[in-house]
N, C-alpha and C positions, 0 to 999 in steps of 0.2 A: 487514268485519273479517277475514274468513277470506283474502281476494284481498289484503288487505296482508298478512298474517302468509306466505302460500303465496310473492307475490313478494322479501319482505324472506329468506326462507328460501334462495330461488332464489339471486338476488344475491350471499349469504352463500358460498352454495357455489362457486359461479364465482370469487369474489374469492380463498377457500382455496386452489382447484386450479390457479389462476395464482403462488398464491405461493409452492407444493410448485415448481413447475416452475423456480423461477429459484433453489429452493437446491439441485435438485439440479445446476442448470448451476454453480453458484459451490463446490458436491462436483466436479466434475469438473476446475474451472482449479486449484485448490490441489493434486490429484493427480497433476498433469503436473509433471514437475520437468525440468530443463535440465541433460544431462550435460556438462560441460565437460572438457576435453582437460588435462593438467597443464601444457600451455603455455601456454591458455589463463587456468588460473587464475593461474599467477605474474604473467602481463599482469594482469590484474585486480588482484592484491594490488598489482602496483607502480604502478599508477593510481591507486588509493585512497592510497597512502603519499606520494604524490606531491600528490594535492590537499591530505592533511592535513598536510601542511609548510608549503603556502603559505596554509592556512587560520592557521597558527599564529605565520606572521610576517607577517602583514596584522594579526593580534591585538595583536603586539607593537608593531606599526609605529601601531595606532590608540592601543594604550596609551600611548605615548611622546608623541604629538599630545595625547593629552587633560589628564594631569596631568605630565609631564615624566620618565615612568619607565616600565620594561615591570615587571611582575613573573614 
């Protein structure tokens, strides 16, 4: 009984100190952040403004298809 309690004890601990070790790896990727350049980001806003334009007349264009109207 002692040889399960002493291995199950063992195990327990190895199993903790691998899972300390991958939250401080996943502390370390949210702490890194990406400076971007202001030319940078206006490219970026106009991408995004740009998909959700044609995200919104593909909406229209299914609305129209399905009951005879956009709203």
């Amino acid at each position: 009984m002692k040889k399960v309690l002493f291995i199950a004890t063992i195990s327990l601990t190895l199993l903790a100190s691998c899972r300390e070790s991958n939250k401080n790896k996943d502390v370390e990727n949210q702490n890194t952040e990406t400076i971007l350049s202001p030319e940078e980001m206006s490219q970026r806003e106009d991408s995004l403004e740009i998909v959700r334009e044609e995200n919104r007349r593909l909406d229209s264009i299914q609305q129209v298809k399905s009951h005879g109207h956009a709203h």
